[in-house]
DODOTI-725106 format. One record per residue (C-alpha): x, y, z; residue number from 1; residue in three letters. Coordinates in steps of 0.5 Angstrom, whole numbers, padded with zeros to 4 digits. Last residue first. Layout:
KEVEX_X_Y_Z_NUM_ALA
...
END
This chain:
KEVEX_-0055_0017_0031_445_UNK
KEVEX_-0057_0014_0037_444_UNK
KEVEX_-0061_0008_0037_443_UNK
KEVEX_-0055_0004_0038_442_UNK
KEVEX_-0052_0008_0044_441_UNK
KEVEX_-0059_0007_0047_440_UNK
KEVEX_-0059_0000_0046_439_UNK
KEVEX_-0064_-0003_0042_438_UNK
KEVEX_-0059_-0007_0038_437_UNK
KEVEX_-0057_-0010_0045_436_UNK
KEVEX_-0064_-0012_0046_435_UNK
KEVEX_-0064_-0015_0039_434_UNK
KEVEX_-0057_-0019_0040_433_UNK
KEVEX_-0061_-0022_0047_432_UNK
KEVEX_-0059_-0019_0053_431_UNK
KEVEX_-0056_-0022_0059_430_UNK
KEVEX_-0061_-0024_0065_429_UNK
KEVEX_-0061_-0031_0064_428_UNK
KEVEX_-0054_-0032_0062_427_UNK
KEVEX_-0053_-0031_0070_426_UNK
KEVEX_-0046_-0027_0070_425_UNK
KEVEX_-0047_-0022_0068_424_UNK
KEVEX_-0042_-0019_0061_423_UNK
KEVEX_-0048_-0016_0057_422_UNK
KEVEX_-0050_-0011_0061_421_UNK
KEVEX_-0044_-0009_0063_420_UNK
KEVEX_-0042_-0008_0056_419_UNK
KEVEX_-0047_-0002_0056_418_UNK
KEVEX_-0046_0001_0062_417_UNK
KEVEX_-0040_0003_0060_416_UNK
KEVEX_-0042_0004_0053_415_UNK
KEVEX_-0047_0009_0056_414_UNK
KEVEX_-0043_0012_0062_413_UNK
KEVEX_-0038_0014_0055_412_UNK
KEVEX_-0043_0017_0052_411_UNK
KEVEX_-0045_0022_0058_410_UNK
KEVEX_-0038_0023_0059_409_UNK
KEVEX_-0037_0026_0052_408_UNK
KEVEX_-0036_0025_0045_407_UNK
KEVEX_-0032_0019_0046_406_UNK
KEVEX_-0024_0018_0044_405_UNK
KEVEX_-0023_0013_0049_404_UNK
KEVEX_-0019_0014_0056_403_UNK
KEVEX_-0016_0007_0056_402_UNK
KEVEX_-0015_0009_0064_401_UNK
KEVEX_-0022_0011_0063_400_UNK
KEVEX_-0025_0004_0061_399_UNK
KEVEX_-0019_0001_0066_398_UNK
KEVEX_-0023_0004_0071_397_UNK
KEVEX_-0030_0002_0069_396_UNK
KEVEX_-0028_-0005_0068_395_UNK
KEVEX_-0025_-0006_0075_394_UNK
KEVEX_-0019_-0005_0077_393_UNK
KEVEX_-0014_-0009_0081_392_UNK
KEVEX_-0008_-0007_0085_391_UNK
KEVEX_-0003_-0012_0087_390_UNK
KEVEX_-0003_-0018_0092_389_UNK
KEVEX_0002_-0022_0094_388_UNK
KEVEX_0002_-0026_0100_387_UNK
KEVEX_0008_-0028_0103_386_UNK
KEVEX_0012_-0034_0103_385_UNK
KEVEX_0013_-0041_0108_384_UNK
KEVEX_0011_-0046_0102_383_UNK
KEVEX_0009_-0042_0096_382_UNK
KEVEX_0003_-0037_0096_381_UNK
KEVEX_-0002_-0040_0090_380_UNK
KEVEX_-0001_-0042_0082_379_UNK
KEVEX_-0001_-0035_0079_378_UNK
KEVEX_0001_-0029_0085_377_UNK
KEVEX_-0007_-0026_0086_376_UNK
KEVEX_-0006_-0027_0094_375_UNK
KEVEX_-0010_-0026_0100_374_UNK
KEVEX_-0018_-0024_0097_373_UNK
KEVEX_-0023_-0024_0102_372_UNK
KEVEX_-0029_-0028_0102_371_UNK
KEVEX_-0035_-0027_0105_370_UNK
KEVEX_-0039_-0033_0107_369_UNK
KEVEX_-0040_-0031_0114_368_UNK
KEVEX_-0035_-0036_0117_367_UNK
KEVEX_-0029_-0033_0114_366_UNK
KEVEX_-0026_-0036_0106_365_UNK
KEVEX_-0021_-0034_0103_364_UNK
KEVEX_-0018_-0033_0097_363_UNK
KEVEX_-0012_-0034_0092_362_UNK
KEVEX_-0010_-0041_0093_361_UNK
KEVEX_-0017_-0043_0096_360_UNK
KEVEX_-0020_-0042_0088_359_UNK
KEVEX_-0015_-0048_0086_358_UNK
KEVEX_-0022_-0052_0085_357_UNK
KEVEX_-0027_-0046_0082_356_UNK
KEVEX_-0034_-0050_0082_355_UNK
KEVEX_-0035_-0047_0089_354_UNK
KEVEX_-0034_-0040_0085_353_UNK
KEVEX_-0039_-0042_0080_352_UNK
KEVEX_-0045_-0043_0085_351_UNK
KEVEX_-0044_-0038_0089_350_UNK
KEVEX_-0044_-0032_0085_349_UNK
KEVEX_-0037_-0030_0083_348_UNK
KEVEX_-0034_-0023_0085_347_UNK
KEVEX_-0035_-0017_0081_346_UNK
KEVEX_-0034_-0015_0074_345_UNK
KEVEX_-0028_-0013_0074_344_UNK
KEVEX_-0023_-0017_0079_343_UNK
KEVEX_-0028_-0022_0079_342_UNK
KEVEX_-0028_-0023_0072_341_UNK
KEVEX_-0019_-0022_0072_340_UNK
KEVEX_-0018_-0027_0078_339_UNK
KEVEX_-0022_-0031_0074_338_UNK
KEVEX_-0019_-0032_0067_337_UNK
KEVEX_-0012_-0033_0071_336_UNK
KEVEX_-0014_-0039_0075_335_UNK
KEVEX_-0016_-0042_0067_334_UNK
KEVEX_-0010_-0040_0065_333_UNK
KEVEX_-0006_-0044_0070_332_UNK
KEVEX_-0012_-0049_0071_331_UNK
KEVEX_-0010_-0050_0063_330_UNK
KEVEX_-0003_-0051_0065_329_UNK
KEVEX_0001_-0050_0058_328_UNK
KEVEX_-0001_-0042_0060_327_UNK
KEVEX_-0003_-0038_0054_326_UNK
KEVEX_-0004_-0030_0057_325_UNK
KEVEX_-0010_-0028_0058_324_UNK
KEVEX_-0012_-0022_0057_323_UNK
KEVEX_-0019_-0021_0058_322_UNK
KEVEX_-0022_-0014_0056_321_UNK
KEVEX_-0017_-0013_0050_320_UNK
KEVEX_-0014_-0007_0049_319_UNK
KEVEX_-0017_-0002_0043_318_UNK
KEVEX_-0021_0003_0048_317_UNK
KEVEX_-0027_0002_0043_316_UNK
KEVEX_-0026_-0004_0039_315_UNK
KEVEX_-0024_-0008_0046_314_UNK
KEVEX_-0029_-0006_0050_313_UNK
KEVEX_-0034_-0007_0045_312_UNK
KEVEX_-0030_-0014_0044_311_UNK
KEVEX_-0031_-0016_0050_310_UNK
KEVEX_-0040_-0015_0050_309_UNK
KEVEX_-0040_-0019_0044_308_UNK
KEVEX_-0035_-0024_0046_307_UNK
KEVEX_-0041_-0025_0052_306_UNK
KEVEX_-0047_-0025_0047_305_UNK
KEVEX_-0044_-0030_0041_304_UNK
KEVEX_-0042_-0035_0046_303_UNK
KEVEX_-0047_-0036_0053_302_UNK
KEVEX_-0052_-0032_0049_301_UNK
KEVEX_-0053_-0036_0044_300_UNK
KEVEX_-0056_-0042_0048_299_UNK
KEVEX_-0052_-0047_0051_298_UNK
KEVEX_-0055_-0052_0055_297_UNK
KEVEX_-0054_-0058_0051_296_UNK
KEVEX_-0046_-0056_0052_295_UNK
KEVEX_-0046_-0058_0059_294_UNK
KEVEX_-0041_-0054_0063_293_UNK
KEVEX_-0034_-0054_0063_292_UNK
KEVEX_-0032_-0050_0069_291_UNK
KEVEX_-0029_-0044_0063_290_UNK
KEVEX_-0036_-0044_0059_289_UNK
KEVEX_-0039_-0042_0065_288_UNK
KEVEX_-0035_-0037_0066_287_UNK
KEVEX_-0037_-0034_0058_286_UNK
KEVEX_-0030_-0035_0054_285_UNK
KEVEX_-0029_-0028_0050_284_UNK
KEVEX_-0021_-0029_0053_283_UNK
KEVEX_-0020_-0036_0051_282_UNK
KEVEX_-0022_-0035_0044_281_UNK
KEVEX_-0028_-0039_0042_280_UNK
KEVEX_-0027_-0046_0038_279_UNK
KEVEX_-0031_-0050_0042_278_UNK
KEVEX_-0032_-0058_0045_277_UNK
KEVEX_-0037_-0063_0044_276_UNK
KEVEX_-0042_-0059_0038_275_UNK
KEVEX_-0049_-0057_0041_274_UNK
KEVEX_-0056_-0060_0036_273_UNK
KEVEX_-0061_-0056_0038_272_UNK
KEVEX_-0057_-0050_0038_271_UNK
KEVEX_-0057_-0051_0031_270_UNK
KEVEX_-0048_-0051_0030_269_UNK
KEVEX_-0042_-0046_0028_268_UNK
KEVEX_-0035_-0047_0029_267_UNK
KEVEX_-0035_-0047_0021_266_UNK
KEVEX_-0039_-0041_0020_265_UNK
KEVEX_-0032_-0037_0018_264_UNK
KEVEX_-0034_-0030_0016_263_UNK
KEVEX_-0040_-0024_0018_262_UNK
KEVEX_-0039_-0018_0013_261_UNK
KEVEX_-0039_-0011_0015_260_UNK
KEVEX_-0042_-0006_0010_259_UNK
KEVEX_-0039_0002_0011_258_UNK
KEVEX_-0045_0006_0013_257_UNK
KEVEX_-0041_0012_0014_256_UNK
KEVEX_-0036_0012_0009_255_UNK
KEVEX_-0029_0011_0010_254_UNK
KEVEX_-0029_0004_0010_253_UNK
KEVEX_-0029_0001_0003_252_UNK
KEVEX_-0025_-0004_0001_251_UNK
KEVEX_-0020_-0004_-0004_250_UNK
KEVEX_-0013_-0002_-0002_249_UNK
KEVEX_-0014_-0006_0004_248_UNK
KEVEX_-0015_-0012_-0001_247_UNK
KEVEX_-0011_-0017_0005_246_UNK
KEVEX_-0003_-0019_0004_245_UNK
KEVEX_-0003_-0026_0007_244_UNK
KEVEX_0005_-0026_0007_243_UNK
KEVEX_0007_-0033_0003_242_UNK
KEVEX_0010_-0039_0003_241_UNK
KEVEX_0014_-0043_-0003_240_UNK
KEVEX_0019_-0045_0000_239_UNK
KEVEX_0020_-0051_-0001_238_UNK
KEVEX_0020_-0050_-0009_237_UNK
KEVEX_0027_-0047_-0009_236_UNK
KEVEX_0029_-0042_-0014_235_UNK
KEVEX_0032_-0037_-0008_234_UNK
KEVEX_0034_-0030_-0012_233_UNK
KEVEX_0027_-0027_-0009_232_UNK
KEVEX_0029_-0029_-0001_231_UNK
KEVEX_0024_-0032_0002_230_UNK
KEVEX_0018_-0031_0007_229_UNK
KEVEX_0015_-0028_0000_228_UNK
KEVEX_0012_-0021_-0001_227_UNK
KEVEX_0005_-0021_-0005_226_UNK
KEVEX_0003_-0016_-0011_225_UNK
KEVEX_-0001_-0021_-0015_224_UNK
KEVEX_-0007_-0015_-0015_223_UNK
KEVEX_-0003_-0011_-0019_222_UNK
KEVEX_0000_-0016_-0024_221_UNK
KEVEX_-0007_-0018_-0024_220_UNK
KEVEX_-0009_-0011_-0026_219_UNK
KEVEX_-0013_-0007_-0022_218_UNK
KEVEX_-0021_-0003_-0024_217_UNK
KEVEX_-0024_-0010_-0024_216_UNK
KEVEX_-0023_-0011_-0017_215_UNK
KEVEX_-0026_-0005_-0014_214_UNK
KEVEX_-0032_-0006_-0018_213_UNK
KEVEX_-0036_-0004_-0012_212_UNK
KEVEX_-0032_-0003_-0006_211_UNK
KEVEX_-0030_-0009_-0002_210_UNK
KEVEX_-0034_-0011_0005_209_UNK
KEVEX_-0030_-0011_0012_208_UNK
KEVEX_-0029_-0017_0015_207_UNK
KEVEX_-0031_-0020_0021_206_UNK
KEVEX_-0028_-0026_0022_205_UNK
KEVEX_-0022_-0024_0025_204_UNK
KEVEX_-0025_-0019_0031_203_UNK
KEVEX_-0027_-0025_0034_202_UNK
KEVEX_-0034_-0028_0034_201_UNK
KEVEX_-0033_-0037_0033_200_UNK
KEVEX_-0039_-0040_0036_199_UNK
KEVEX_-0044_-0038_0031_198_UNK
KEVEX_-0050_-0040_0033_197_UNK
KEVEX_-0057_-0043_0029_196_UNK
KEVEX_-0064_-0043_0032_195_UNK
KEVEX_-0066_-0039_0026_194_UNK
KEVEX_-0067_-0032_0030_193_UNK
KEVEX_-0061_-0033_0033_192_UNK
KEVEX_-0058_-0033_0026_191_UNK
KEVEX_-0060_-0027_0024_190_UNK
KEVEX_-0060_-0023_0030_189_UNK
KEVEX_-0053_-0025_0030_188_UNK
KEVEX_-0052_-0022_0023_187_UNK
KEVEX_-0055_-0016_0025_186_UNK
KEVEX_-0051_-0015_0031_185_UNK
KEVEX_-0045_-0017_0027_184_UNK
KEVEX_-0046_-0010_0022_183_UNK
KEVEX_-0049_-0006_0029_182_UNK
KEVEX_-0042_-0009_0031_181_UNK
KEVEX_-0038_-0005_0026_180_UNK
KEVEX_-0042_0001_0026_179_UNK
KEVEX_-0040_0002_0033_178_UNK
KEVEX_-0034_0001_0032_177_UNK
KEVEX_-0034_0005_0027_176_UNK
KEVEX_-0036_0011_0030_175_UNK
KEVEX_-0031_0011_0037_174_UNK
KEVEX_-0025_0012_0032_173_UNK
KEVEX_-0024_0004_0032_172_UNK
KEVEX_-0016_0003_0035_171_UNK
KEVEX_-0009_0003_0036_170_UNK
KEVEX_-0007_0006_0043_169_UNK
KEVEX_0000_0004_0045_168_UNK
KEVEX_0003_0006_0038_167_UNK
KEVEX_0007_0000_0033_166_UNK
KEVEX_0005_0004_0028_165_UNK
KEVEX_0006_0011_0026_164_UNK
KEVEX_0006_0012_0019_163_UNK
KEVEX_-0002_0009_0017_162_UNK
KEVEX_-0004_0010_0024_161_UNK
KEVEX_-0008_0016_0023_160_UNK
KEVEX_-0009_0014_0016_159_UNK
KEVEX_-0013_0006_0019_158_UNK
KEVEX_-0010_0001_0015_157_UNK
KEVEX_-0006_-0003_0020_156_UNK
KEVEX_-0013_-0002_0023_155_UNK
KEVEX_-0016_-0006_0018_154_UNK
KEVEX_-0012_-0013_0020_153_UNK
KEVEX_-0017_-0013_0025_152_UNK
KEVEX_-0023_-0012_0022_151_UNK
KEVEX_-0021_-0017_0018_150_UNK
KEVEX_-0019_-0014_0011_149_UNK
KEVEX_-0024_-0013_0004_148_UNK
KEVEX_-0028_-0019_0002_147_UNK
KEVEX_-0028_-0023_-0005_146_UNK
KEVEX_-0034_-0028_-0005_145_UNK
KEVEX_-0033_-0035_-0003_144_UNK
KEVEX_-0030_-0041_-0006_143_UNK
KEVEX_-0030_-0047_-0001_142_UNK
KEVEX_-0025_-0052_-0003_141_UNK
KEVEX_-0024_-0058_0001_140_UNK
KEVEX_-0018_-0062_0001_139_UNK
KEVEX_-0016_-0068_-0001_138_UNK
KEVEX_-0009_-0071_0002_137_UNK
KEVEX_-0003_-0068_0005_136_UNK
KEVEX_0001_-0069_-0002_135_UNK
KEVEX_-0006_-0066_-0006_134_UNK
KEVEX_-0012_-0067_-0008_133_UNK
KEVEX_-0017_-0061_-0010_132_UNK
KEVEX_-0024_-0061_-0008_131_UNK
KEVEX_-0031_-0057_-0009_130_UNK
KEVEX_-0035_-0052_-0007_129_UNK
KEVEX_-0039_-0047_-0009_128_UNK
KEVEX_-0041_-0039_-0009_127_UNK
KEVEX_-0041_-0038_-0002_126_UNK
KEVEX_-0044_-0031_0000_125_UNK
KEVEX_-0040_-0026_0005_124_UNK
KEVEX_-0045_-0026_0011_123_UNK
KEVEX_-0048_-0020_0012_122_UNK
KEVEX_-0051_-0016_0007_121_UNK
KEVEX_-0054_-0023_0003_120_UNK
KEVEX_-0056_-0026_0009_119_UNK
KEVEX_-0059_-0019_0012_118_UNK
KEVEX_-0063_-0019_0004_117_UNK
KEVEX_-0064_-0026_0005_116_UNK
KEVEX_-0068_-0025_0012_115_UNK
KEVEX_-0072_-0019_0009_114_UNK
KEVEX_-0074_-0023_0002_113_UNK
KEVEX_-0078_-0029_0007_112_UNK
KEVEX_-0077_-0035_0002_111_UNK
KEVEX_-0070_-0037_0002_110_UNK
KEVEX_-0068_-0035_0009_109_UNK
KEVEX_-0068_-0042_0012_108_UNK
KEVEX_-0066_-0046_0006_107_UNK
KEVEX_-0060_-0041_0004_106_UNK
KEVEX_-0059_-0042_0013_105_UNK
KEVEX_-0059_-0049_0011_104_UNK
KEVEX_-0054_-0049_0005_103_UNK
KEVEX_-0049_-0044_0008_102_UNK
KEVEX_-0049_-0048_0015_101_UNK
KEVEX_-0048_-0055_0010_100_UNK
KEVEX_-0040_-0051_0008_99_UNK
KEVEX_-0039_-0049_0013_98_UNK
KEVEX_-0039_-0056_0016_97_UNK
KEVEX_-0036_-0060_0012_96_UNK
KEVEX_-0041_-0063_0006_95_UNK
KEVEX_-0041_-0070_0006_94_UNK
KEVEX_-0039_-0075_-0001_93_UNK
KEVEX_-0035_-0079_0003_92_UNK
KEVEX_-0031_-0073_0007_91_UNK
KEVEX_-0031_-0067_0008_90_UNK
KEVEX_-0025_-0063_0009_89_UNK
KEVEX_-0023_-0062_0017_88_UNK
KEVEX_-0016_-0066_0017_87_UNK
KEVEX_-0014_-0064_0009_86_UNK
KEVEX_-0014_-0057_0012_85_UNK
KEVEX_-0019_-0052_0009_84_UNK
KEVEX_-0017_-0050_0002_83_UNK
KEVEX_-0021_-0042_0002_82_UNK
KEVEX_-0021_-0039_-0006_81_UNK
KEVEX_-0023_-0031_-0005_80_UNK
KEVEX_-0026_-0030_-0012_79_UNK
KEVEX_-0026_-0027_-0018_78_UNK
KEVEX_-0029_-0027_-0024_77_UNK
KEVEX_-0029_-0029_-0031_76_UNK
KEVEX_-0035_-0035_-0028_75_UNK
KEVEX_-0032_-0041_-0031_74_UNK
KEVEX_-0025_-0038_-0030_73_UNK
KEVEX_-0025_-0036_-0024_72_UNK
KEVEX_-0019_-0032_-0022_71_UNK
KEVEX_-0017_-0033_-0016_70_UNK
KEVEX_-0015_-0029_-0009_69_UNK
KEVEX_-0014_-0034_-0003_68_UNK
KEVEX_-0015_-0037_0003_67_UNK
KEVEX_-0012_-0041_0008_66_UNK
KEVEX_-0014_-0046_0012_65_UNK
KEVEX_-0015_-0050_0020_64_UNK
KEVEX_-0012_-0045_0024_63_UNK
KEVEX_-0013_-0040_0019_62_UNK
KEVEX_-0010_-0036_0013_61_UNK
KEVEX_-0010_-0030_0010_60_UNK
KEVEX_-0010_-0026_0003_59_UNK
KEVEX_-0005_-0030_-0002_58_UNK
KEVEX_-0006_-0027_-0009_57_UNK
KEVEX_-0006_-0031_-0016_56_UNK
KEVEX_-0009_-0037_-0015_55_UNK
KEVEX_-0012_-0039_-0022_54_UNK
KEVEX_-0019_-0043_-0021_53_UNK
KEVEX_-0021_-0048_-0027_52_UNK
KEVEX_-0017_-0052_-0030_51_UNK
KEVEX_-0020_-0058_-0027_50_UNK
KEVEX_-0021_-0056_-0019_49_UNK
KEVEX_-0013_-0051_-0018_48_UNK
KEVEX_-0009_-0047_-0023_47_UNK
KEVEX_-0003_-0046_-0020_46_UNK
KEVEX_0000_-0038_-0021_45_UNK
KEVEX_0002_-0037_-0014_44_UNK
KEVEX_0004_-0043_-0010_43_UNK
KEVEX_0000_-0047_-0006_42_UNK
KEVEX_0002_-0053_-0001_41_UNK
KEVEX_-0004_-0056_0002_40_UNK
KEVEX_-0005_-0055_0009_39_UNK
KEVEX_-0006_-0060_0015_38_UNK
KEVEX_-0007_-0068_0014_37_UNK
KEVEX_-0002_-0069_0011_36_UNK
KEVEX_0005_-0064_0012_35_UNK
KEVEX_0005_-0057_0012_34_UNK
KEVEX_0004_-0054_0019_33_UNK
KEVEX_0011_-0055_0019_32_UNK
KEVEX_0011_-0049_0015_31_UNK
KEVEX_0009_-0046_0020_30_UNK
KEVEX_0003_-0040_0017_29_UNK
KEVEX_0005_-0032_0015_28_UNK
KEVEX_0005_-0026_0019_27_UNK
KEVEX_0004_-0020_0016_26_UNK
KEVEX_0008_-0014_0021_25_UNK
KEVEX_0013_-0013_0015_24_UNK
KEVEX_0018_-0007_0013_23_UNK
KEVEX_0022_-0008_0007_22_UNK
KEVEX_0029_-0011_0008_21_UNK
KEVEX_0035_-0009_0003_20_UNK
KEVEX_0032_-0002_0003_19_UNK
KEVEX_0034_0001_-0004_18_UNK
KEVEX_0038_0009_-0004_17_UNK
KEVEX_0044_0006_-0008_16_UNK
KEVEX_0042_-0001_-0010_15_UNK
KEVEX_0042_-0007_-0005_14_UNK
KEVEX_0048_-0013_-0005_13_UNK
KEVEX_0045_-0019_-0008_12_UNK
KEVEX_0050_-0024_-0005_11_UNK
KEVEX_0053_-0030_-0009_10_UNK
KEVEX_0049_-0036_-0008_9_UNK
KEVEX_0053_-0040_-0003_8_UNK
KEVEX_0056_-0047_-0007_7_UNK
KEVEX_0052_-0053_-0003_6_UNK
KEVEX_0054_-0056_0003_5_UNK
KEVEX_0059_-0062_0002_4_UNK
KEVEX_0056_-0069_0003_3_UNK
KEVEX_0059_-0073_0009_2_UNK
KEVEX_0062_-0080_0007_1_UNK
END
């Protein structure tokens, strides 16, 4: 016998001038991702860890947590609550692995009162640790100082765009993309400086610091103002999925010595002690780090570098440097990633073209040693087809094309040749994050 469907709810029909469907550019997790091993499932108002944190906002979420607004009733205070996936918590008693980077670089800033004050300014200070078990398995929670926006999620907040999203040329006024990453420059020199790389730079783990007592001047219900994937009148418990809804409204970002924060040191590691594998976008990948090489002879330039010269391309035009699209093939991906570093940063040196396999299906190679490029259509010329080839720019014409808002055509030579400082190919020669620091676009005022 198959069950009947339950009885419809009755429609909720809009009042005169209310707009039945708000407009909502946040994203939201799977909700196929909550299973065991993967999140835990949160709902606003839980109290979490002994009674002792009250969930009352959802701010954001990663691949491996979600982060919450809660009230901490031990220290009266707020704090942004990070419940890390059941598969990547500690275990037996172990701390992960933000959680032990916090206490090393704790250990390692402790007595000089220079590098605390950096690691205060600009790190978001982890304020204890503990475990919450659910249907999914024990998870760790992380609960950290309370923050404003990423930087990517700020530039929704931006006046200029505020009214007109959706526009070809959402960016950082030239200004703040400079005090953005002199803020994650300062927090890397840190860092390097203690044998410790992040691993993980990207625009989400920048974030932007909150204005002092901003927190304290709002309501709970006023801080509760969250949007649900579903539909108000459905009582469900299965639905329980929220839209991250950052605190824009109290972060400070108008004044010109704004505060940047530096978040997520999961994916961090001594240098002396490398992971296995890396979390880096694809697109701030270094070359070197495409062809797989050892892991052990990484140093900070290979990722922290190299993802900072992309994303000051990207801060300042507001388009990414390298685009690669997520091909299931990662030789598809991989082809795609160096056509476009040959394409805007000069051919390959020797010794990694002859590690790219596919490179034959695009190039070819004369007697002499030079190459000549014969196709750029992915996946190479099909049996008994043409050759395909459309223009490509370098990374000095598609900067123009981008037509950045700098203040003249002296600035915008410095930040070009800026970035390509940073993106050579020898990581030998790249700079360090003090040179950059020391950079003449840095130095001015």
């Amino acid at each position: 016998m198959i069950d009947s469907p339950p009885p419809t709810p009755p429609a909720r029909h809009p009042k005169d001038g209310e707009r039945r469907f708000e407009e909502e550019t946040a994203a939201c997790e799977w909700a196929e991702s909550y299973r065991p091993g993967k999140y835990h499932p949160v709902d606003l108002g839980d109290v979490l860890v002994d009674d002792r944190f009250t969930v009352v906002r959802k701010l954001g979420y990663g691949s491996f947590s979600t982060v919450w607004l809660a009230h901490d009733s031990a220290q009266d205070a707020y704090v942004a609550l990070k419940i890390l996936v059941a598969k990547q918590s500690g275990t037996s008693g172990k701390l992960p692995t933000e959680a032990a980077m916090y206490r090393f670089l704790e250990e390692k800033t402790k007595g000089d009162p220079n590098k605390k004050k950096t690691f205060e300014s600009h790190f978001v200070k982890l304020l204890s640790t503990s475990t919450v078990n659910g249907p999914n398995g024990t998870h760790t929670c992380l609960a950290f100082e309370p923050t404003g926006p990423t930087v990517n999620d700020m530039l929704d907040e931006l006046p200029e765009y505020k009214s007109q999203r959706w526009t070809p040329k959402m960016r950082y006024p030239v200004w703040m993309a400079k005090q953005i990453l002199r803020g994650v420059l300062e927090a890397l020199q840190l860092l390097h400086a203690n044998g410790v790389v992040h691993g993980d730079v990207q625009p989400g783990n920048m974030l932007f610091s909150l204005k002092e007592g901003s927190l304290d001047k709002k309501t709970r219900e006023e801080l509760s103002s969250v949007k649900r994937t579903t539909d108000d009148d459905d009582d469900s418990d299965d639905n329980d999925s929220y839209f991250a809804s950052p605190l824009a409204d109290c972060a400070e970002f108008t004044d010109p010595d704004f505060n940047i924060k530096l978040a997520d040191l999961g994916a961090a590691y001594v240098i002396d002690n490398p992971p296995s594998d890396n979390v880096t976008p694809v697109g701030l990948r270094a070359p070197e780090l495409i062809f797989g090489q050892p892991r052990s002879v990484v140093d900070p330039r290979v990722l922290d570098v190299w993802a900072i010269g992309c994303l000051l391309f990207e801060l300042v035009t507001g388009q990414r440097l390298f685009c690669v699209s997520g091909y299931p093939d990662e030789d598809d991906c991989n082809d795609d990633h160096l056509q476009d570093l040959s394409a805007y940063l000069g051919p390959l040196p020797d010794d990694l073209f002859s590690q790219w396999k596919r490179s034959h299906l695009y190039f070819r190679v004369k007697e002499d040693g030079t190459r000549v490029l014969y196709n750029c259509q992915l996946g190479g010329i099909p049996p008994g087809g043409e050759a395909y080839l459309y223009p490509l720019e370098t990374l000095e014409e598609m900067f123009d094309k981008a037509a950045p808002e700098v203040s003249s055509s002296a600035e915008a030579l410095q930040i070009k040749q800026l970035i390509l400082r940073i993106l050579q190919y020898d990581p030998e020669k790249r700079p360090t994050v003090t040179d950059i620091l020391q950079d003449a676009w840095f130095t001015k005022e």
